[in-house]
C-alpha positions in Angstrom: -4.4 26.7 15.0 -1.6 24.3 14.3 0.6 25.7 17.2 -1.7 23.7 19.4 -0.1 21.2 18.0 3.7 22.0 18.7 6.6 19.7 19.9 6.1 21.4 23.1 2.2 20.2 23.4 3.0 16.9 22.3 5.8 16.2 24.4 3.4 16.4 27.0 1.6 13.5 26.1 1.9 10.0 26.5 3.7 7.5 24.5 1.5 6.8 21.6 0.5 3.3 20.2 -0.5 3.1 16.1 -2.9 0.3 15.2 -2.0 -0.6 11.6 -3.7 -2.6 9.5 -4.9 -3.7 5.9 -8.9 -2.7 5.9 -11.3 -5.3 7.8 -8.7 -6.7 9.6 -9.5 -6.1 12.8 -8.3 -2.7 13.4 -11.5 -1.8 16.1 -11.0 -4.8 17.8 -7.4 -4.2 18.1 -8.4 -0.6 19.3 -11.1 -1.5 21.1 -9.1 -4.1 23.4 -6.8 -1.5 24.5 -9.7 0.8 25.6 -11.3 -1.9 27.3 -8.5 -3.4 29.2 -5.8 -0.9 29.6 -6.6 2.6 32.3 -3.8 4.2 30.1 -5.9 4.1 27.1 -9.2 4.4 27.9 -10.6 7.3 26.0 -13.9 8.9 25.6 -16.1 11.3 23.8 -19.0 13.6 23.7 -22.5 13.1 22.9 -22.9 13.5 18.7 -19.2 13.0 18.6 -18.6 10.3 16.2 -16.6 7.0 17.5 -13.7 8.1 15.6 -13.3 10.6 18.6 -11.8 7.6 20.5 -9.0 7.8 18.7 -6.6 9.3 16.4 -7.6 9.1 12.7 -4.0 9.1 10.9 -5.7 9.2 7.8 -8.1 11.9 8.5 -5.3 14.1 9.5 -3.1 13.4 5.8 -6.3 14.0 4.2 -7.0 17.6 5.7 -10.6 15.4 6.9 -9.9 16.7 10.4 -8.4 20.1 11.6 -5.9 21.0 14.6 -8.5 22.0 17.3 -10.0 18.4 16.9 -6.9 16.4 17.4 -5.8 18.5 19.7 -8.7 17.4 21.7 -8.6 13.9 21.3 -5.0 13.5 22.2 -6.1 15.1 25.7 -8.5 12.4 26.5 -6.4 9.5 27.3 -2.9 9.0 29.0 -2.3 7.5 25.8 -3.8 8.1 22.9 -4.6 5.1 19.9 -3.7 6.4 16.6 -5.4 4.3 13.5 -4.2 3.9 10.1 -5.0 1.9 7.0 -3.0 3.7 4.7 0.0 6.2 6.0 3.5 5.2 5.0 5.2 3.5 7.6 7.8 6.0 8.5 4.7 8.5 8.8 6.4 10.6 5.5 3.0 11.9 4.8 2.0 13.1 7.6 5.4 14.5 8.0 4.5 16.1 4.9 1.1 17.3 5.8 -0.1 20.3 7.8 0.6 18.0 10.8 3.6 17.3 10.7 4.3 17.7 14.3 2.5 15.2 14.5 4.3 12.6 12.0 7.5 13.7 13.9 6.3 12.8 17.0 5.4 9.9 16.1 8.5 8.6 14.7 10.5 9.2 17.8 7.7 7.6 20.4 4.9 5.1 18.7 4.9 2.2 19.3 3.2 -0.1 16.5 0.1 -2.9 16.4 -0.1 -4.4 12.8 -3.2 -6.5 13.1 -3.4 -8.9 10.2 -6.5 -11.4 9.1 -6.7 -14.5 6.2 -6.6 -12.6 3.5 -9.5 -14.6 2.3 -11.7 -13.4 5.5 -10.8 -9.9 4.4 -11.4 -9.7 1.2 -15.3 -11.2 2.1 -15.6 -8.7 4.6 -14.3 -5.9 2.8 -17.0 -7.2 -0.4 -19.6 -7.1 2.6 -18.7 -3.5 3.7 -18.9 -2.6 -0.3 -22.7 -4.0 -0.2 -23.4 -2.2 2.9 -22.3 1.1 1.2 -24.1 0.7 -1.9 -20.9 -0.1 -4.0 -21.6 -3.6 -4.8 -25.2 -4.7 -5.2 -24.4 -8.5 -4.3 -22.2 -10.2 -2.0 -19.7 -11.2 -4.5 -16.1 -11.0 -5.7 -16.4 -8.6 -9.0 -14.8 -10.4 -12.1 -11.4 -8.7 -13.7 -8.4 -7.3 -11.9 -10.3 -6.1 -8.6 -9.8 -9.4 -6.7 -6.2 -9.5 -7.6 -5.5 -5.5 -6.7 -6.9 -6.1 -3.4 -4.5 -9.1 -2.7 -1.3 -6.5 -3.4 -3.2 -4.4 -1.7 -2.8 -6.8 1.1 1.0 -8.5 0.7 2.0 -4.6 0.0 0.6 -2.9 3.1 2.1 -5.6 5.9 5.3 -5.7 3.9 5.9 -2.3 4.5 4.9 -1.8 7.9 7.2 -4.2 8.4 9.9 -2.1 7.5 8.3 0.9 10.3 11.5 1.9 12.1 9.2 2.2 14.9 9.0 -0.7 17.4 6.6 -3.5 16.2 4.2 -6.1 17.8 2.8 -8.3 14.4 0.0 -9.8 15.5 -3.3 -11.4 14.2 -6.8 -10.7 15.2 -7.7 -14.6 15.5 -5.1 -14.6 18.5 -7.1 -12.3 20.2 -10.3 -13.9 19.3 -8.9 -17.1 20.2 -6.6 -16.5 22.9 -7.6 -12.9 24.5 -5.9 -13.7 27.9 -2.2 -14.7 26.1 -2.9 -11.9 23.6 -3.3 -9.1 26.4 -0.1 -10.7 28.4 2.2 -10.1 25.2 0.3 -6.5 24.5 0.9 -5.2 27.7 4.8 -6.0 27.7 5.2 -4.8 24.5 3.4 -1.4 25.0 4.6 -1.2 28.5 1.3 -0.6 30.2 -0.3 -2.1 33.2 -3.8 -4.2 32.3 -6.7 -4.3 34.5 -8.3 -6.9 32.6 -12.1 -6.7 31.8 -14.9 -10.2 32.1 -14.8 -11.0 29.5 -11.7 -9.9 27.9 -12.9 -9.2 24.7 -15.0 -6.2 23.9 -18.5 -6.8 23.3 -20.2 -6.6 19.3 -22.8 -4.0 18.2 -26.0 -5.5 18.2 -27.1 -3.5 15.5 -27.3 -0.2 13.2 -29.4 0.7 16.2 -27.1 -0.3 18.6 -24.0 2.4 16.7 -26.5 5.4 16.6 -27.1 5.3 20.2 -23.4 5.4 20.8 -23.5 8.2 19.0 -26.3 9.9 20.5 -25.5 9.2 23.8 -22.5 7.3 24.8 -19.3 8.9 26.1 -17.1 6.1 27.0 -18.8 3.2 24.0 -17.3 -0.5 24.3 -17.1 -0.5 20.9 -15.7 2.1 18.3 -16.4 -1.0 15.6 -17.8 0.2 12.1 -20.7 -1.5 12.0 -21.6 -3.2 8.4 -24.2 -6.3 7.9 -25.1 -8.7 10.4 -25.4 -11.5 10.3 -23.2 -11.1 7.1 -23.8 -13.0 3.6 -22.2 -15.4 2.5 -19.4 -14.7 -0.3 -18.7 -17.7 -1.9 -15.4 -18.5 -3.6 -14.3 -20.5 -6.9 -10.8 -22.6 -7.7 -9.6 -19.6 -9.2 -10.0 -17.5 -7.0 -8.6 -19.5 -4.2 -5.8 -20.4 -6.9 -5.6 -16.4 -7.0 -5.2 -16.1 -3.4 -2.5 -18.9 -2.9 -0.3 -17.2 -5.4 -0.4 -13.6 -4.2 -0.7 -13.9 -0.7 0.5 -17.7 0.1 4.0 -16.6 0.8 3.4 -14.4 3.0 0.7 -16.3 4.5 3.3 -19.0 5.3 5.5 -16.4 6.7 3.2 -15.1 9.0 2.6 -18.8 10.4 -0.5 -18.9 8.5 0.1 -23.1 7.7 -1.6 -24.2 4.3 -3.7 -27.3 4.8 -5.1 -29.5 2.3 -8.2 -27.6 2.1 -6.5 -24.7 1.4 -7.2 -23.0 5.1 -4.5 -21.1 7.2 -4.9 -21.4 10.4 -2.5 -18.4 11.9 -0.2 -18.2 14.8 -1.7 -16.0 16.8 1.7 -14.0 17.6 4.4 -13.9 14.6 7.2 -11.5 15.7 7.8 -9.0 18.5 10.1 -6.3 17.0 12.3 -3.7 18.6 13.9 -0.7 16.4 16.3 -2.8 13.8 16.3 -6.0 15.7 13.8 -9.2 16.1 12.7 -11.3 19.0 10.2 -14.1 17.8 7.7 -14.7 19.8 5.6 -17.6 18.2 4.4 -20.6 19.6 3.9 -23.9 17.1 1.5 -25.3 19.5 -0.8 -22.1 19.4 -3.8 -21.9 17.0 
């Protein structure tokens, strides 16, 4: 089954573009935003199919979750496929490595790269929420010990290195396109060099509800929203002085370097664009006047 996916298959698809991103970050928006408003990549699925079907799992692949016949059929459903990834090594070594590695070769030599980044403080309370949701955690709250710290390298280590992707690179965080949807699909479409036929409103539209996900499933082919849907409206997770103090001493660099600005209350409030990136070369892109 893997000669369905040979070089010869996939050089017969389109120019792929890999969403990247720490967990809870925004990744579906990101994905979903390109489905909405670009023809190119505007995928669909089958009744029963799950909404991972709208796109290409990286991670399933490296860990043997899906097989050949199944990617092989999603990478037929758009001009351009979306491939997602939380955790494959930026020069796609893995899934180089991998029973797909076709695949990871391919998409050295055309992707294109998205790494969507969020406060890591608004991360790490969604990804406690998602933890409740699953049955993991039984409150909304930052566990005592080293778990708040780990997740915080966690963080720093996965943007760090996708900086480093020798793949072309659009950093980019997901309060731009909450905040500015129209600028944020002007600097997406030059970068992945596709036409937009932008939707009202721009931004793709929530889940309602669990309800609202398992009829997507049942019955949707072309869903809005491919979003993972946890608890709404979510808890509060409350923070202490350490912790923030935590935060500030893992992550504030970084923060700062993604034009994250510390204020006196400790917020950052992000550029919404950091860098545009070519192979081995940097444009900036950012605009001090944008929040």
């Amino acid at each position: 089954m893997v000669e369905r996916l040979s070089s010869e298959f996939l050089a017969t698809c389109g120019d792929p573009v890999v969403v990247s991103s720490y967990m809870r970050s925004g990744t579906h928006l990101t994905i979903d935003f390109l489905r909405r408003n670009f023809p190119a990549f505007r995928s669909y699925k089958w009744p029963l199919e799950a909404n991972d079907s709208l796109y290409l799992p990286i991670d399933a692949l490296i860990a043997r979750a899906w097989g050949p016949r199944r990617a092989h059929s999603v990478l037929r459903r758009a001009e351009r496929v979306i491939c997602k990834t939380h955790w494959c090594d930026p020069q796609f070594q893995n899934l180089a490595e991998s029973q797909f590695s076709s695949v990871g070769n391919w998409l050295r030599e055309r992707a294109k790269v998205i790494l969507i980044h969020r406060d890591p403080r608004r991360t790490i309370e969604s990804v406690v929420v998602w933890r409740v949701f699953t049955g993991e955690f039984a409150r909304p709250e930052i566990p005592p010990g080293p778990w708040l710290s780990e997740r915080l390298h966690e963080w720093v280590d996965r943007i760090l290195a996708w900086q480093q992707t020798p793949c072309p690179l659009l950093v980019i965080s997901s309060d731009s396109l909450l905040k500015d949807a129209a600028g944020a699909l002007g600097r997406i479409a030059a970068f992945v060099d596709a036409v937009p036929e932008p939707q009202s409103p721009i931004l793709p539209p929530q889940l309602r509800g669990s309800w609202h996900s398992r009829l997507n499933r049942v019955f949707a082919t072309r869903p809005q929203s491919s979003e993972i849907l946890t608890i709404r409206p979510a808890p509060l997770v409350r923070w202490d002085d350490e912790q923030l103090a935590l935060v500030n001493q893992i992550c504030g660099d970084l923060c700062r370097e993604l034009g994250y600005p510390a204020e006196e209350n400790g917020y950052f409030e992000p550029n919404p664009v950091r860098t545009v990136r070519p192979v081995r070369s940097t444009i900036s892109t950012s605009s001090h006047g944008e929040k």
